[in-house]
C-alpha positions in Angstrom: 83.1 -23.6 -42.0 81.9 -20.3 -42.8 83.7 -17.6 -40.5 81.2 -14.6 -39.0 82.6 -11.3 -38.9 81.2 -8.7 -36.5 82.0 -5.0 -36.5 80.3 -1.9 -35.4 80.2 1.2 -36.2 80.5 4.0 -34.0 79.6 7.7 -34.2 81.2 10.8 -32.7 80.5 11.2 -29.2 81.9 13.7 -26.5 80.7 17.1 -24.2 78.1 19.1 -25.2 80.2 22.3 -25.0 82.7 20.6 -27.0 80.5 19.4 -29.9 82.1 20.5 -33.9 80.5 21.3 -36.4 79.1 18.2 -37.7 79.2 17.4 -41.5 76.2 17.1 -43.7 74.9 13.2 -42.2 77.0 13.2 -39.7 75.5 12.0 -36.2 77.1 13.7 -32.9 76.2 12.2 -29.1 76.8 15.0 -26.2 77.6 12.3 -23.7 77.3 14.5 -20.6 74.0 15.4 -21.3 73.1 12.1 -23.5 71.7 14.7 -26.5 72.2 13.3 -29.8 72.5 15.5 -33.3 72.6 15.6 -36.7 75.2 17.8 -38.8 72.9 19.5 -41.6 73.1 20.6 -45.2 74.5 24.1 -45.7 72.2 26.1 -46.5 72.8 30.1 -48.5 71.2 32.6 -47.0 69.6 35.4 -48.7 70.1 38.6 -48.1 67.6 41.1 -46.5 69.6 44.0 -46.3 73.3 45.3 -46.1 76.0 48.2 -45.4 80.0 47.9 -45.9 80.0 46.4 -42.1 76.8 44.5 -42.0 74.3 42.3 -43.6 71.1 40.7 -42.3 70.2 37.4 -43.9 67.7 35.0 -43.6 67.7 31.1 -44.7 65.5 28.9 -45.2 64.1 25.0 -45.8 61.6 23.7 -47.8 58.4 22.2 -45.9 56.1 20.2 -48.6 57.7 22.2 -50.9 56.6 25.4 -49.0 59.8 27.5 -47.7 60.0 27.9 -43.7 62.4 30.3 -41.5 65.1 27.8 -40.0 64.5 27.6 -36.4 67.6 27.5 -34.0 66.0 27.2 -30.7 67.3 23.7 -30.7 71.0 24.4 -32.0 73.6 22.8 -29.7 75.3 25.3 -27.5 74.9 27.5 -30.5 76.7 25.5 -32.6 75.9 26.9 -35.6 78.1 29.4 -38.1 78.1 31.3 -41.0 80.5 31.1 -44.0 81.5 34.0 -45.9 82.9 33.5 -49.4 84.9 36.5 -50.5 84.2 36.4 -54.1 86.6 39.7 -54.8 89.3 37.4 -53.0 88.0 33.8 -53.3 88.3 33.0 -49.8 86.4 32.0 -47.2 86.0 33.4 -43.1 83.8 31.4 -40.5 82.0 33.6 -38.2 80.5 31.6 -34.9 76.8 31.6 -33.4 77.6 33.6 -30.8 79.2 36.6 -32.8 75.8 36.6 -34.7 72.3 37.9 -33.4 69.2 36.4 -34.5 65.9 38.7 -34.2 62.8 37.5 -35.4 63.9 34.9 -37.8 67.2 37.0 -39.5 70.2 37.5 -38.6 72.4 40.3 -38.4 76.4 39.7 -38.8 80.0 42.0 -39.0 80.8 40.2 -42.9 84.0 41.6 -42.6 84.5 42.3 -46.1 85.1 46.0 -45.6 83.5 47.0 -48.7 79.6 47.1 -50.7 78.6 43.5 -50.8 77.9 41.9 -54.3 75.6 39.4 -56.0 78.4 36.9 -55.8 78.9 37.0 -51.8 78.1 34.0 -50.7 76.5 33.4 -46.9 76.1 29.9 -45.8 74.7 28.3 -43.0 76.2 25.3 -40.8 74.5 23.9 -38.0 73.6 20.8 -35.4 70.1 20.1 -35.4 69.4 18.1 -31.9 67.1 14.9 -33.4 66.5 13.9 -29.2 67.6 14.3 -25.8 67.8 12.5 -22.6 65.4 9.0 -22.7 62.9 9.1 -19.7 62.2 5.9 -17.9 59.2 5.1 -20.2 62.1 5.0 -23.2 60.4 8.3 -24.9 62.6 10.9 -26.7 62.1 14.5 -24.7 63.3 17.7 -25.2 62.9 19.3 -22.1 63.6 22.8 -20.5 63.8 23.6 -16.8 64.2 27.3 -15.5 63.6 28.4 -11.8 61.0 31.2 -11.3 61.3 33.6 -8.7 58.6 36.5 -8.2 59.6 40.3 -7.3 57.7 41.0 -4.2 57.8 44.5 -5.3 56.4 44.2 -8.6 52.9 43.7 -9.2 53.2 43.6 -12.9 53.6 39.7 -14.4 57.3 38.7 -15.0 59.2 37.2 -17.9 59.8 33.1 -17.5 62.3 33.0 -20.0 60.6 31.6 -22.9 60.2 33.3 -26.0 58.9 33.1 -29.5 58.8 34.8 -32.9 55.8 35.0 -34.8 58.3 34.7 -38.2 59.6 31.0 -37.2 56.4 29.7 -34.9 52.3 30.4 -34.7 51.4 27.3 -33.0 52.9 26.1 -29.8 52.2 23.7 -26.9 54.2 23.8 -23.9 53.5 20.5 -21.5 54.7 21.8 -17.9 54.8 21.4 -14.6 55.5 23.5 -11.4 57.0 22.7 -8.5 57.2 25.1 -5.3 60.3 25.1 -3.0 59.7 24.8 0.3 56.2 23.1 -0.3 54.5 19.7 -1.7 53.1 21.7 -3.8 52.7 20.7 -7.8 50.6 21.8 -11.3 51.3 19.9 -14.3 49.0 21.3 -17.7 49.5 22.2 -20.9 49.8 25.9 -22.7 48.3 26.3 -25.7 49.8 29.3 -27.7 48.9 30.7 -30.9 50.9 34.1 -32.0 50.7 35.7 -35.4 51.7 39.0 -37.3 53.3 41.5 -34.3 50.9 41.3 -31.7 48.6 39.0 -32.1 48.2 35.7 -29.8 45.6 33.7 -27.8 46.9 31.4 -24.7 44.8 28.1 -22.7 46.2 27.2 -19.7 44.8 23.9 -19.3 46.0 22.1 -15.9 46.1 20.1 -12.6 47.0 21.2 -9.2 47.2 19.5 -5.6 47.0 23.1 -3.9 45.2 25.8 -5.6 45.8 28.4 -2.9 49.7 28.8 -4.9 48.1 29.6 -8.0 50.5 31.2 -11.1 48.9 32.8 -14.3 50.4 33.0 -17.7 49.7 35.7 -20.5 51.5 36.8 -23.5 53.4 39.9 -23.7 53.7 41.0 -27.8 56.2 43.5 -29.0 56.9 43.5 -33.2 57.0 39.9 -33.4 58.3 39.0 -30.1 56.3 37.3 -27.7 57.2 36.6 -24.4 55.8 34.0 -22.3 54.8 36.3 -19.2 53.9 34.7 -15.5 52.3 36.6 -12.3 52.1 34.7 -8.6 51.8 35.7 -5.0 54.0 33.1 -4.4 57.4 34.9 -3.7 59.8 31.8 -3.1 61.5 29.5 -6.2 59.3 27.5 -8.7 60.6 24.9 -11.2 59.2 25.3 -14.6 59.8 22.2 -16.6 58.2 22.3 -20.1 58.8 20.1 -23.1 57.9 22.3 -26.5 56.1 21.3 -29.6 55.7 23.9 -32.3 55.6 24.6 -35.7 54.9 27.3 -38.6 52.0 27.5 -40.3 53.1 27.9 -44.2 51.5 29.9 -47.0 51.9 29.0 -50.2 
């Protein structure tokens, strides 16, 4: 009689604040928040600029063969690092997400090599790319965002929500949200449609549904050398749930 042998193969799983660095391949599962990512390939960076402190770097993957800024927005926890190889001393120093800033698709890091840099320095990047999130009840993959508005009664001008975007990593993005007013049935679901290029240009359609109108929010973009901040104005002055799931991408020149 033929014997079956079953085995499975499991992956690693744990917290989200507690997810490593995954290898190249290499699947991770954030159990708290049921987030599931992929370790990716290093990638060198290459550099923009540099002092005996400093350098700014930027990397890059290839699209269809066209080269696009790496977009982090979706990083776990910023799980993501660069590695400096010290080619004067052939060794190598890890420096962590959050010792690095990002503006505008480069970063900026402390190299640490006390000295002028040279061709040889190598920069690589290491990093979790989140392939899903949470499963909804319908069994689709979501990568959903939730932040609480709250409106200055003082200030007439329209507020930040949070969400931003740089022109360098994204020119097309759709934004499927919904609003919810404490201390109300009130609700809006619709969809923001965003298109930002160069420093400060940007169109926005606010497409949408509401069950009160008299609560009514408006969004605009606020532009600033490549930054663009999603901007919202309301006479409502008590909390709003903004839920949005984001889909985006770069349009590529060749």
């Amino acid at each position: 009689m033929a014997q079956t042998i079953i085995s499975k193969q499991l992956i690693r799983r744990g917290n989200l604040a507690d997810m490593p660095f995954l290898s190249a391949g290499e699947f991770g599962l954030a159990q708290d928040e049921q987030r599931l990512y992929l370790g990716q390939n290093p990638i060198v960076g290459g550099v923009v600029s540099s002092t005996v402190d400093t350098v700014v770097l930027e990397f890059g993957v290839a699209v269809n063969s066209l080269m696009a800024k790496v977009d982090l927005d979706y990083a776990a926890n910023s799980t993501y690092k660069i590695v400096v190889m010290d080619s004067v001393n052939g060794t190598e120093a890890s420096i962590p997400g959050h010792s690095i800033s990002v503006d505008n698709g480069q970063m900026t890091i402390a190299h640490g090599l006390g000295r002028a840099l040279v061709p040889e320095d190598i920069f690589t990047l290491h990093y979790n790319k989140e392939i899903t999130s949470y499963v909804d009840d319908g069994g689709g993959p979501q990568q959903r965002q939730a932040t609480i508005l709250q409106k200055d009664p003082l200030e007439a001008n329209p507020e930040e929500t949070g969400y931003v975007a740089h022109s360098a990593i994204k020119n097309s993005i759709q934004l499927d949200y919904s609003l919810f007013f404490a201390g109300t049935e009130s609700l809006r679901q619709g969809t923001l449609t965003v298109s930002i290029n160069g420093d400060n240009v940007s169109t926005i359609k606010d497409e949408y549904s509401s069950n009160n109108t008299a609560l009514d929010v408006e969004f605009s973009i606020d532009a600033s050398n490549g930054v663009f901040k999603l901007m919202y104005n309301t006479v409502y002055t008590n909390q709003i749930q903004f839920n949005y799931l984001e889909k985006s991408y770069q349009n590529l020149v060749a």
